[in-house]
N, CA, C and O of each residue as an XYZ file, in Angstrom:
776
protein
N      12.467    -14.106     -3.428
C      12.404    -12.898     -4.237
C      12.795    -13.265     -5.662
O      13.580    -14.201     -5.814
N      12.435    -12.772     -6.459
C      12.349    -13.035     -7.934
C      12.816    -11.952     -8.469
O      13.243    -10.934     -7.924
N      12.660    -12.364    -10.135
C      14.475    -11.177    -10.535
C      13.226    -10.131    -11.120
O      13.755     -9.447    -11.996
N      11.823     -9.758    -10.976
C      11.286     -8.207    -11.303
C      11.212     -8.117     -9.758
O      10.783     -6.963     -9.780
N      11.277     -8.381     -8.500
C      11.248     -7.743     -7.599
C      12.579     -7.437     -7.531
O      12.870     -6.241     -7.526
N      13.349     -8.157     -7.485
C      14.896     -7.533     -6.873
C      15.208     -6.506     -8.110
O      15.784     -5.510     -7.672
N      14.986     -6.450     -9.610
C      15.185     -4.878    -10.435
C      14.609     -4.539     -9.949
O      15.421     -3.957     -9.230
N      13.133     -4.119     -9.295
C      12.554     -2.761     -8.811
C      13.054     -2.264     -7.801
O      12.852     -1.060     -7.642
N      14.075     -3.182     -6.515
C      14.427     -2.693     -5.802
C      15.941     -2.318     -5.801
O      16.413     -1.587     -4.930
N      16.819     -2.946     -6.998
C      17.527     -2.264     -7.382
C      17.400     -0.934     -8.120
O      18.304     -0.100     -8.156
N      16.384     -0.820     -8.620
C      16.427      0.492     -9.584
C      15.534      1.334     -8.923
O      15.118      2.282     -9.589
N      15.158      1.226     -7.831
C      14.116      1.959     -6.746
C      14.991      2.624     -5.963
O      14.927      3.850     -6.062
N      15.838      2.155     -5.168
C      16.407      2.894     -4.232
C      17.650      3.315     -4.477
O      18.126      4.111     -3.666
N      18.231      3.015     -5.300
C      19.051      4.291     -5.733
C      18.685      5.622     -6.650
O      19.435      6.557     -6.929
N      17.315      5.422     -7.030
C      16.519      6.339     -7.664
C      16.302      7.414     -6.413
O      16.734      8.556     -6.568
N      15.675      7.075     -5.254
C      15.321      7.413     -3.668
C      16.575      8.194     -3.671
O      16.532      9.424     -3.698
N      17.713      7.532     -3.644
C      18.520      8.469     -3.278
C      19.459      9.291     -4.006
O      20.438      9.662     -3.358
N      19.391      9.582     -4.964
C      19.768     10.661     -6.439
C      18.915     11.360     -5.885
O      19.408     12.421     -5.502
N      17.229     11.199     -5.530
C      16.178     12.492     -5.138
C      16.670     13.207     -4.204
O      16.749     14.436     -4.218
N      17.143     12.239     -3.064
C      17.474     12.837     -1.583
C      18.541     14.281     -1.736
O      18.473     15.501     -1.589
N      19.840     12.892     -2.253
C      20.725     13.763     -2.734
C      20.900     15.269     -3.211
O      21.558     16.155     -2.666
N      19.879     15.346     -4.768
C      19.477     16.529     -5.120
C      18.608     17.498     -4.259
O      18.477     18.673     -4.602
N      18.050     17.027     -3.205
C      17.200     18.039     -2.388
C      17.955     18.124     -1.452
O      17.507     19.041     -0.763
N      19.273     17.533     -0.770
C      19.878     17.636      0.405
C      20.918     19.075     -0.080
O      21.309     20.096      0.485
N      21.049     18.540     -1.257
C      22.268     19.560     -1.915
C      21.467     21.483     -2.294
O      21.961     22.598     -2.465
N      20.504     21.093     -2.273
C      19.373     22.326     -2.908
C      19.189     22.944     -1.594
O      19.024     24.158     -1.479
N      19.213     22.163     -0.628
C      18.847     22.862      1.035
C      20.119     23.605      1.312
O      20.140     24.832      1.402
N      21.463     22.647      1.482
C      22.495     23.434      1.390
C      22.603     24.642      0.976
O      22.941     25.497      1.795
N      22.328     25.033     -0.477
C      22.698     25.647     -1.208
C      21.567     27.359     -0.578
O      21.789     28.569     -0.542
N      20.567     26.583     -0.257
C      19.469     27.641      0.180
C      19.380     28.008      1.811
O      18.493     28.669      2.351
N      20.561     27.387      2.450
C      20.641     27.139      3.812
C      19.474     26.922      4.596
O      19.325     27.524      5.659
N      18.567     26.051      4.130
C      17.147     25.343      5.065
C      17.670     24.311      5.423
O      18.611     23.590      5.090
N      16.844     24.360      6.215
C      16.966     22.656      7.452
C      16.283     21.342      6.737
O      15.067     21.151      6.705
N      17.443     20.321      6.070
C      16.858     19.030      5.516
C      16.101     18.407      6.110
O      14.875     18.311      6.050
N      16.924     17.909      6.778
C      16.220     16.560      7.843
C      15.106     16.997      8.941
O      15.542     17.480      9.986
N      13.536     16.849      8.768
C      12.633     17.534      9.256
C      11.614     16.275      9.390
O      11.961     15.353      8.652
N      10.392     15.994     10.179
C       9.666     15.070     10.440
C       9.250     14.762      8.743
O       9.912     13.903      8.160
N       8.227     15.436      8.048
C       8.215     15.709      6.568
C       9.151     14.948      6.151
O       9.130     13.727      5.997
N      10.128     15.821      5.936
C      11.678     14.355      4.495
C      11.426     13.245      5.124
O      11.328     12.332      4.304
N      11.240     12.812      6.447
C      11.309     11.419      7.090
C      10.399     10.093      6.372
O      10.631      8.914      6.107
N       8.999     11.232      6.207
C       7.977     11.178      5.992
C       7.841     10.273      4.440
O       7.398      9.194      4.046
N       8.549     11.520      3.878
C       8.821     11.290      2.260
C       9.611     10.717      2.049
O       9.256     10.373      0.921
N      10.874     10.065      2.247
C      11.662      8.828      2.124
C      10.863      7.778      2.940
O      11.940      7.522      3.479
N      10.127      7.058      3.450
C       9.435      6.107      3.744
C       8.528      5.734      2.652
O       8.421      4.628      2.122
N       7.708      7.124      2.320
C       6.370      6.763      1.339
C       7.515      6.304     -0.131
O       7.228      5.346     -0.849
N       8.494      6.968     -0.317
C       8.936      6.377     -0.819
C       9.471      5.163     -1.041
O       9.345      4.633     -2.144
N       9.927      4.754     -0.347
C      10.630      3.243      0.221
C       8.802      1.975      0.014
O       8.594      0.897     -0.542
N       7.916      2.968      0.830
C       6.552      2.111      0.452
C       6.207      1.546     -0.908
O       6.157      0.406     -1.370
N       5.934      3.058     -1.495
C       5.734      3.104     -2.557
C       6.320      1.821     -3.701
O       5.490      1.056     -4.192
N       7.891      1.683     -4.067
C       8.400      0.533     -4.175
C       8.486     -0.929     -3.622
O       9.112     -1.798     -4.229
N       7.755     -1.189     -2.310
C       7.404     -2.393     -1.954
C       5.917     -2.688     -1.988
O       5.549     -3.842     -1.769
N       5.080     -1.785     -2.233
C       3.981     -2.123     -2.476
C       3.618     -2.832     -4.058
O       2.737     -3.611     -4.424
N       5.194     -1.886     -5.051
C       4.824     -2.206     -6.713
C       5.126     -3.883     -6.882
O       4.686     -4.743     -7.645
N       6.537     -3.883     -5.278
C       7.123     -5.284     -6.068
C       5.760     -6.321     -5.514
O       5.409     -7.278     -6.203
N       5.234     -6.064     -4.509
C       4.395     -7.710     -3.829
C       3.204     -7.385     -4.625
O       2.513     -8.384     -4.826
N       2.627     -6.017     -5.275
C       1.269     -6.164     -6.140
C       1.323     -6.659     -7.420
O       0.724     -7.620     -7.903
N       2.531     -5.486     -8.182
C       2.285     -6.015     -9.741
C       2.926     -6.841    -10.014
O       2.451     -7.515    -10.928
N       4.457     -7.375     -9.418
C       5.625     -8.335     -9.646
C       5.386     -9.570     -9.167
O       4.991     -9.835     -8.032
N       5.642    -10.371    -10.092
C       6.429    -10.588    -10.962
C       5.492    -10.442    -12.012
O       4.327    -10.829    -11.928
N       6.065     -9.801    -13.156
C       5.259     -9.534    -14.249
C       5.460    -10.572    -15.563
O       6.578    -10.674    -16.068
N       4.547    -11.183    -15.980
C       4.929    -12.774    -16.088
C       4.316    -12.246    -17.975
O       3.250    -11.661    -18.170
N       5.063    -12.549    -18.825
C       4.629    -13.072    -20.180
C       4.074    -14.041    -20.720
O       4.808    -15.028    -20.689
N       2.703    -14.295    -21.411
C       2.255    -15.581    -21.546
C       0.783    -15.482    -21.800
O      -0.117    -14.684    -21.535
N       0.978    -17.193    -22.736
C      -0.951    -16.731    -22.597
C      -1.469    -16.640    -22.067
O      -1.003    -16.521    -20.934
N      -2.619    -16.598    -22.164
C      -3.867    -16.014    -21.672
C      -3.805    -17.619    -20.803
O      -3.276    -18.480    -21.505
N      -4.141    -17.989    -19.777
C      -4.299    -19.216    -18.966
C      -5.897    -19.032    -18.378
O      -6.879    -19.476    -18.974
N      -5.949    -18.264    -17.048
C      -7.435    -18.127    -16.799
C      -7.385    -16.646    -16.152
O      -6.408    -16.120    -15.621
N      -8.882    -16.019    -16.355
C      -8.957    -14.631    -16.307
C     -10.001    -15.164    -15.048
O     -11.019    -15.841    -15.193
N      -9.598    -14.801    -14.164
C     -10.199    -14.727    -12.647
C     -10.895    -13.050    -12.187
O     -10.090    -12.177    -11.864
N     -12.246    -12.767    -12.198
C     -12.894    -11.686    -11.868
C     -13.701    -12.354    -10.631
O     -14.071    -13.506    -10.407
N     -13.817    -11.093     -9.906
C     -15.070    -11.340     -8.839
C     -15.993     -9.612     -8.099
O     -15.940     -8.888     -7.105
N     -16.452     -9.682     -8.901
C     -17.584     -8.155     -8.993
C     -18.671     -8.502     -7.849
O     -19.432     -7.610     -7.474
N     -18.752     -9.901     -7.249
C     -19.593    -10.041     -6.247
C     -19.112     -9.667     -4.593
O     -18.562    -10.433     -3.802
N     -19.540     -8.151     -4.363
C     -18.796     -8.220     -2.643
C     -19.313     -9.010     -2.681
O     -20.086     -9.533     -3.483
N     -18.628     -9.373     -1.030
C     -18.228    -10.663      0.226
C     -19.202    -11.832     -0.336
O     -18.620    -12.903     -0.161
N     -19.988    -11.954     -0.717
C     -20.790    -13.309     -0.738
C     -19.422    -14.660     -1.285
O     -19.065    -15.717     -0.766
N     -18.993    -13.922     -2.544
C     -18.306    -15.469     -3.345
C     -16.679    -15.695     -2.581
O     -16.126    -16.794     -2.528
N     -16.112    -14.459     -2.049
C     -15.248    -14.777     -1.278
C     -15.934    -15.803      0.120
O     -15.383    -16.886      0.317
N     -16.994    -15.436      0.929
C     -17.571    -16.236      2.021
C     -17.345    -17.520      1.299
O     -16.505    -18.350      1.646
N     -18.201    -17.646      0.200
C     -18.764    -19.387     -0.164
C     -17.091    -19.709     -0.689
O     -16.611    -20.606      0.003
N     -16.361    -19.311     -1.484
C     -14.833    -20.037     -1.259
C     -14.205    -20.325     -0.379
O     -13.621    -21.389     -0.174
N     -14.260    -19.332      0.291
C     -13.562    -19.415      1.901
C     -14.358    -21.019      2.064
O     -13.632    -22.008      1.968
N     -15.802    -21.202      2.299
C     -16.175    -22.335      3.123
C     -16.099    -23.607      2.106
O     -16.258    -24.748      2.538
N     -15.874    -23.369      0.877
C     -15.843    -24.474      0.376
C     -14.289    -25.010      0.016
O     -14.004    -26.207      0.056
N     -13.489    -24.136     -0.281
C     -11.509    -24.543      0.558
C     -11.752    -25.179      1.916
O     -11.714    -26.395      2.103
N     -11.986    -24.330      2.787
C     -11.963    -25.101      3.753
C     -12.377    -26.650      4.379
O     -11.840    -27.460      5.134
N     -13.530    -26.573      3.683
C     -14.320    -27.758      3.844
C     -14.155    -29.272      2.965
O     -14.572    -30.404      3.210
N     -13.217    -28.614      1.659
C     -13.224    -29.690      0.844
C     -11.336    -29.767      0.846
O     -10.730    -30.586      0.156
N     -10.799    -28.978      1.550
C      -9.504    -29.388      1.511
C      -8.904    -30.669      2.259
O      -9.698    -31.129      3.079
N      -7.778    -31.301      2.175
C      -7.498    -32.055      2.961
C      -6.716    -31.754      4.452
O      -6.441    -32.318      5.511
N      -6.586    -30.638      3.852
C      -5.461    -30.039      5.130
C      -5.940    -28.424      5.352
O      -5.407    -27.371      5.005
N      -7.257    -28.734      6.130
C      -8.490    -27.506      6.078
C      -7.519    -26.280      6.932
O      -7.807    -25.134      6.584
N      -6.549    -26.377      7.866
C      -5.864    -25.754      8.361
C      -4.971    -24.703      7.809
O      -4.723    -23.535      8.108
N      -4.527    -25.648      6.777
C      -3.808    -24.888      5.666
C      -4.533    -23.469      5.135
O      -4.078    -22.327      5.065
N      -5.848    -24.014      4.790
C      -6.757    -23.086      3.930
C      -6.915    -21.990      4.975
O      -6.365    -20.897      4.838
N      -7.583    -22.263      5.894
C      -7.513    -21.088      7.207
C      -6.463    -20.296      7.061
O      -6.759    -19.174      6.652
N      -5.439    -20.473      7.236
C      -4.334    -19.723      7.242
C      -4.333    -18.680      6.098
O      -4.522    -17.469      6.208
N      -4.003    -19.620      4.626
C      -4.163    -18.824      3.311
C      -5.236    -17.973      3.197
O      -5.146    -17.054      2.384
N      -6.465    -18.128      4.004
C      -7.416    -17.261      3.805
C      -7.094    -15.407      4.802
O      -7.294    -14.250      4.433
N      -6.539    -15.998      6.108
C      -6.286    -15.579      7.176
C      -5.427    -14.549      6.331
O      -5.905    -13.574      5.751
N      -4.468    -14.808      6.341
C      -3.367    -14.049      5.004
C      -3.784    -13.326      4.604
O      -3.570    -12.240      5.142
N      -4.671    -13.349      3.393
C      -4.753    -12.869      2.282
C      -6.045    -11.853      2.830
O      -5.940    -10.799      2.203
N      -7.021    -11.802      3.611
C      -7.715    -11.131      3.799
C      -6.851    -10.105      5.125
O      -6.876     -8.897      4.889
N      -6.299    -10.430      6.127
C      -5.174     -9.538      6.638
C      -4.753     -8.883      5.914
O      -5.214     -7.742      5.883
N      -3.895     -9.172      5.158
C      -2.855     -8.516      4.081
C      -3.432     -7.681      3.285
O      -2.879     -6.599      3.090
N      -4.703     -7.993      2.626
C      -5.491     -7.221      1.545
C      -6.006     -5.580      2.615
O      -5.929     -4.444      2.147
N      -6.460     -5.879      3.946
C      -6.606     -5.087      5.133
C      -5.181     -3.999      5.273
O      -5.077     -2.773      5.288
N      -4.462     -4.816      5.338
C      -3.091     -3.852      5.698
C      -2.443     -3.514      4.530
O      -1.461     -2.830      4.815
N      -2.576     -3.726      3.062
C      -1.489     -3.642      2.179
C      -1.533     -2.058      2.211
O      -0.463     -1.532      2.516
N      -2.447     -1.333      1.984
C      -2.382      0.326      1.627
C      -2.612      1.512      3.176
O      -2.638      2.727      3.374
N      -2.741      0.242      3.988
C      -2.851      1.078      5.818
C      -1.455      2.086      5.756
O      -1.775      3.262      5.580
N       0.046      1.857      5.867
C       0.655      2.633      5.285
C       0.762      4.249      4.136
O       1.404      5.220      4.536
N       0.133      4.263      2.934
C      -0.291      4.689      2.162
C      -1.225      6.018      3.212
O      -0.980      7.219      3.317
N      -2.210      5.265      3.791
C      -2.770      5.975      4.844
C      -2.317      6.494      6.052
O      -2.820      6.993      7.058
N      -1.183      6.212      5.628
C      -0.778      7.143      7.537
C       0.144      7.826      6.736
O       0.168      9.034      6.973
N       1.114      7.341      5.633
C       2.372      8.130      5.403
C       1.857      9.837      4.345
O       2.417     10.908      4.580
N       0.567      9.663      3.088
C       0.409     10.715      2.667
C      -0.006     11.850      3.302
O       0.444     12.935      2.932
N      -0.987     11.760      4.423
C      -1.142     13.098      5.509
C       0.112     13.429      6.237
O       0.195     14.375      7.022
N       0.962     12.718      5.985
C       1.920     13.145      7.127
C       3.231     14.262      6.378
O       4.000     15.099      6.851
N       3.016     13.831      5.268
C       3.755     14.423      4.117
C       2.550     15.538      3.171
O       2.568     16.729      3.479
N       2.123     15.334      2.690
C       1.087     16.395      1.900
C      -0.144     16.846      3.179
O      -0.766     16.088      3.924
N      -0.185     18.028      3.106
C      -1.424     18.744      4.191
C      -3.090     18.463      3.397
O      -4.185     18.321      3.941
N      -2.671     18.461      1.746
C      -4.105     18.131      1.625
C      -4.848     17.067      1.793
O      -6.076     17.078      1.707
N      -4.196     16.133      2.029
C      -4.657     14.975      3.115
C      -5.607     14.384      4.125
O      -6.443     13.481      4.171
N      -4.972     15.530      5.100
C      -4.828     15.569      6.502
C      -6.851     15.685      6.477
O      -7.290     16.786      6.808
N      -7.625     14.880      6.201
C      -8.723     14.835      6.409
C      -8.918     13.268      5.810
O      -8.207     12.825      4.908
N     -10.075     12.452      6.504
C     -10.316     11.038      6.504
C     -10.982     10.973      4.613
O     -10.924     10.146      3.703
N     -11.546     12.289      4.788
C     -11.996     11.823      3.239
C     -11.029     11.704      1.897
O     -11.064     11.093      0.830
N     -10.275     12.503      2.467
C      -9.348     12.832      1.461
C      -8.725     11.517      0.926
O      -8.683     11.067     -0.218
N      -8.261     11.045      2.089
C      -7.061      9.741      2.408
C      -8.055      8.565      2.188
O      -7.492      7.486      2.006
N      -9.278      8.545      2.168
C     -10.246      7.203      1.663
C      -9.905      7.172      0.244
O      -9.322      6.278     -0.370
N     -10.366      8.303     -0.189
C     -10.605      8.502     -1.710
C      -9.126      7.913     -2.390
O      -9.055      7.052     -3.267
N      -8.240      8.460     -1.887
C      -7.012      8.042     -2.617
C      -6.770      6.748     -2.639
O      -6.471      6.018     -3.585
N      -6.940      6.497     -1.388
C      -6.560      4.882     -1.126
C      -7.611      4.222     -1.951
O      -7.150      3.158     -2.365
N      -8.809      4.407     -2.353
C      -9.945      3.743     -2.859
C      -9.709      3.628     -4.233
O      -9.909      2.543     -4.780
N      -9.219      4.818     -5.015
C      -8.339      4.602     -6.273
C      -7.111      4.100     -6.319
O      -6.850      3.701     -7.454
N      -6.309      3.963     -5.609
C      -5.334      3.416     -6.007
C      -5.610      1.644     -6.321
O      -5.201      0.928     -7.236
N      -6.808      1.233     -4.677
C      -6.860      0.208     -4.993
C      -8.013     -0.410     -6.414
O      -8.483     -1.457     -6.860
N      -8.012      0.477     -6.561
C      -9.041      0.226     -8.209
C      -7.984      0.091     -9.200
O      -8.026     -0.796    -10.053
N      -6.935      1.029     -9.113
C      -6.590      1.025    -10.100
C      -5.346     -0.076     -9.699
O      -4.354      0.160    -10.388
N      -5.228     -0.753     -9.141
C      -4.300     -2.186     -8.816
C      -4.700     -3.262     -9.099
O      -3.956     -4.171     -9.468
N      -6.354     -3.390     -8.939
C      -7.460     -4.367     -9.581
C      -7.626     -4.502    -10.962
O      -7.833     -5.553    -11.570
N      -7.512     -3.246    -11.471
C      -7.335     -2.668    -13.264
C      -6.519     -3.361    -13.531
O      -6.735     -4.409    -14.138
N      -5.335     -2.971    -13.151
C      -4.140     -3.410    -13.467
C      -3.874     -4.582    -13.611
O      -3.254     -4.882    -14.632
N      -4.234     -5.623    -12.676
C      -4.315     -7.104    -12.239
C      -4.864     -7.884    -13.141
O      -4.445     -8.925    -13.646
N      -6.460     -6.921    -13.405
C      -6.927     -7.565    -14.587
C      -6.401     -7.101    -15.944
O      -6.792     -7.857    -16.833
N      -5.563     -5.999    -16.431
C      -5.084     -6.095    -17.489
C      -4.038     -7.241    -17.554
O      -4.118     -8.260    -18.241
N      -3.199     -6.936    -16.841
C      -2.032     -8.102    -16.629
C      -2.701    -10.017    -16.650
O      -1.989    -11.017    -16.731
N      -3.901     -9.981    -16.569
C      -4.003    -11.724    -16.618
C      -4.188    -11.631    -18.355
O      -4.013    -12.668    -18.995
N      -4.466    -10.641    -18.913
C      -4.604    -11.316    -20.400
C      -3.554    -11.201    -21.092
O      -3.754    -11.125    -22.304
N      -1.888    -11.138    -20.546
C      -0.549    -11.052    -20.805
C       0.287    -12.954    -19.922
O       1.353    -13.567    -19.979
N      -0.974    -13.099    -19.283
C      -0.560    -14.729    -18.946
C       0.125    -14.556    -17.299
O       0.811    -15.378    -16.692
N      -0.382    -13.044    -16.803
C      -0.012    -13.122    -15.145
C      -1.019    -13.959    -14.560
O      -2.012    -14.464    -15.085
N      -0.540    -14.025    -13.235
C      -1.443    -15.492    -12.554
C      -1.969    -14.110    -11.415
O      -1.331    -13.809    -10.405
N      -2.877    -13.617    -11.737
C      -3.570    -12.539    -10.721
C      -4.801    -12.650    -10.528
O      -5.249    -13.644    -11.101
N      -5.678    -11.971     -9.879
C      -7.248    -11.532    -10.164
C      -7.732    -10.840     -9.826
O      -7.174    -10.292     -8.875
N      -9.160    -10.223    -10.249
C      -9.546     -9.073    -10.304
C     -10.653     -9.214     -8.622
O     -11.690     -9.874     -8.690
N     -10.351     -8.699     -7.596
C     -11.632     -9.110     -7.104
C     -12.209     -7.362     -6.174
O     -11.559     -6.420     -5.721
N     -13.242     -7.570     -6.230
C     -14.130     -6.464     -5.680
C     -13.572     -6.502     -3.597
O     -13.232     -5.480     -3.001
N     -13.624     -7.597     -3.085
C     -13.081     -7.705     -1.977
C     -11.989     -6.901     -1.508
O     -11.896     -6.311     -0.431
N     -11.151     -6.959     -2.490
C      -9.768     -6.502     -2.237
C      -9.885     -5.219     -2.104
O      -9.186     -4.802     -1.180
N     -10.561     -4.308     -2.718
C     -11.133     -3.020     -2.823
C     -11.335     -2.871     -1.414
O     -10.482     -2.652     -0.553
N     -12.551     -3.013     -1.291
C     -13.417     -3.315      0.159
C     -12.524     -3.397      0.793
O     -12.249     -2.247      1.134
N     -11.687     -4.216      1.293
C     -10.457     -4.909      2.324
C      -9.148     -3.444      2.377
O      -8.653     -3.029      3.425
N      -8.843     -2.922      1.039
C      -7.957     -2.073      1.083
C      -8.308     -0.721      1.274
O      -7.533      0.228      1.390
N      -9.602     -0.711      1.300
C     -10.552      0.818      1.484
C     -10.476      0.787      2.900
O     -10.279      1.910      3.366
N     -10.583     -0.302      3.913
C     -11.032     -0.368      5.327
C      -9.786     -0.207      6.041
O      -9.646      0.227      7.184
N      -8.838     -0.634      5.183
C      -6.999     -0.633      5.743
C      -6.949      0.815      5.792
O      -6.337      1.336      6.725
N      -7.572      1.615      4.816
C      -7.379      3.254      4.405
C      -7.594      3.815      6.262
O      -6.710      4.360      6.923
N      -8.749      3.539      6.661
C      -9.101      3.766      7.400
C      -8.375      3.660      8.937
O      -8.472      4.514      9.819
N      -7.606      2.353      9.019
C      -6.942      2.027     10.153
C      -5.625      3.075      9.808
O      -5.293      4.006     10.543
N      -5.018      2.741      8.641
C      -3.599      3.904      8.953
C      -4.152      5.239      8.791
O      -3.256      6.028      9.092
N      -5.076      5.783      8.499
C      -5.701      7.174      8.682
C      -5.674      7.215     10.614
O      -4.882      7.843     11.316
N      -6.459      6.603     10.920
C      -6.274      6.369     12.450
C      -5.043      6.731     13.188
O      -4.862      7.602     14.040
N      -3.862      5.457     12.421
C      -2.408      5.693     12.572
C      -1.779      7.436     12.542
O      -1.198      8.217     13.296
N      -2.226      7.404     11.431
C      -1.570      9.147     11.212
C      -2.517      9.939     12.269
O      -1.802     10.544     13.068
N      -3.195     10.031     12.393
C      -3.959     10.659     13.691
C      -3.235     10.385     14.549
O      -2.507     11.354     14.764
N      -2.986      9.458     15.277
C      -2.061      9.346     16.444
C      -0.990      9.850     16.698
O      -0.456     10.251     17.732
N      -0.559      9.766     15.079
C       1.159     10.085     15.027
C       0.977     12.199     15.134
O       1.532     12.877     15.999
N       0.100     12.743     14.037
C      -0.415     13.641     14.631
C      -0.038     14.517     15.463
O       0.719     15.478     15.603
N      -1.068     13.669     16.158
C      -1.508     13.989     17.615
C      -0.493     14.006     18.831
O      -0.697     14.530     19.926
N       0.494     13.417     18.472
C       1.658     13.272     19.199
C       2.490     14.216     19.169
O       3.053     14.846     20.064
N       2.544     14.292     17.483
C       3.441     15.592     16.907
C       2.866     17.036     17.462
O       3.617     18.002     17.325
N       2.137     17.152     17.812
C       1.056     18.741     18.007
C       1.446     18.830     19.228
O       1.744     19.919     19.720
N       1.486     18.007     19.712
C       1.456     18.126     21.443
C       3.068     17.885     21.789
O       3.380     18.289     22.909
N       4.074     17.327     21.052
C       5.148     17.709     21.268
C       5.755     19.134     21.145
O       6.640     19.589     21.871
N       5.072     19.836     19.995
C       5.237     21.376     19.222
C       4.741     21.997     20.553
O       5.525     22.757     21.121
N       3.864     21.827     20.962
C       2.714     22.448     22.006
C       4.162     22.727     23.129
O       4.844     23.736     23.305
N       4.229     21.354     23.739
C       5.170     21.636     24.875
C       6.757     22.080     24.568
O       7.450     22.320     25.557
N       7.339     22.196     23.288
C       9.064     22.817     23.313
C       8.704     24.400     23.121
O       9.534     25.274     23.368
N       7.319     24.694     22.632
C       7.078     26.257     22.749
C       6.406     26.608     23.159
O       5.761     27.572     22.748
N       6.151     25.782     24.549
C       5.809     26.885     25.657
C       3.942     26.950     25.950
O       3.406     27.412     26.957
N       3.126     26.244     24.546
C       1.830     27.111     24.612
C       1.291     26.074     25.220
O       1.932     25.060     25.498
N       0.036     26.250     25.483
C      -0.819     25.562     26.406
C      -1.830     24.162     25.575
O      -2.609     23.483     26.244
C-alpha cells in the first residue's frame, strides 16, 4: 500500500463515520429505527466506494508525460497482446496469470457497485438502470486514466475495460437479485403473507 492509498483510507473512513454518526444521532433525535438492511447497505457502498478510488485512480503519480497508452479497438488488440505476451515471454505462465488477473478483476471491479446501489436507492432496482450507471462510471474511470497519463501516471485508456466492467454490472445486478429475493421472501414469511 502506498501513501495516496493509505490518505484515502485514512481520510475515507473517518469521513464514513462523522456521516453515520450524524444520521445515528438525527434518528435518535426523531426516534426511527437506525440500523435497517438499507444503512447496512449504505455503509458498505460506502466503504466500496473508497476502495474502488484507492486500486483505480491511486497512486496519483506527478510527472512527465512518459507514454500515453489508448486502446479504442474492442477485444481484437487485447486478443493479439494477450497472444503475443504469452508467446514471446520467457516465463509464458507468468503472462497467463497477469492476463487472468486483469481481465477477472476488470469483470469484478464494479460487480459490487451492482449489487450494493439497488439495494440502497429503489431507482435502481431494474437491470437497465444499474447497466447504465455502471457503464458511466466505467467511462468515466477510462477518462480519468487517460487524463491522468498526461500528468506522468503509468495508466491506460482501454475500451476492454469498459466492456469487462459493463459485464461485471451485470453479474452483481444478478447478485442483488438474489439478495432481493431473499429479502422479499424473508418479509413474506415474519408477516404472515403468502
Amino acid at each position: 500500500m502506498n501513501l495516496g492509498e493509505e490518505l484515502a483510507i485514512i481520510m475515507g473512513i473517518p469521513i464514513i463515520i462523522v456521516i453515520e454518526m450524524c444520521k445515528y444521532i438525527k434518528s435518535k433525535r426523531s426516534k426511527k429505527k437506525f440500523w435497517n438492511f438499507r444503512e447496512c447497505g449504505i455503509i458498505l457502498l460506502q466503504l466500496y466506494i473508497i476502495a474502488l478510488i484507492t486500486v483505480i485512480l491511486l497512486p496519483f503519480r506527478m510527472g512527465g508525460i512518459t507514454h500515453i497508452t489508448v486502446n479504442l479497438v474492442p477485444v481484437f488488440n487485447t486478443i493479439s497482446d494477450i497472444y503475443g505476451d504469452i508467446s514471446q515471454s520467457t516465463i509464458p505462465w507468468f503472462m497467463v496469470k497477469f492476463w487472468a488477473v486483469n481481465i477477472v478483476g476488470n469483470l469484478l471491479i464494479l460487480s459490487p457497485l451492482a449489487t450494493l446501489v439497488p439495494l440502497v436507492f429503489k431507482k435502481y432496482r431494474s437491470i437497465k438502470a444499474t447497466v447504465i450507471l455502471c457503464l458511466s462510471v466505467s467511462v468515466t474511470i477510462e477518462v480519468l486514466q487517460y487524463v491522468f497519463m498526461y500528468f506522468g501516471n503509468i495508466r491506460s485508456a482501454d475500451i476492454d475495460d469498459v466492456i469487462l466492467n459493463t459485464l461485471g454490472a451485470f453479474i452483481g445486478y444478478a447478485v442483488f437479485e438474489l439478495i432481493h429475493h431473499k429479502q422479499m421472501k424473508a418479509r413474506i414469511c415474519c408477516y404472515g403473507g403468502d
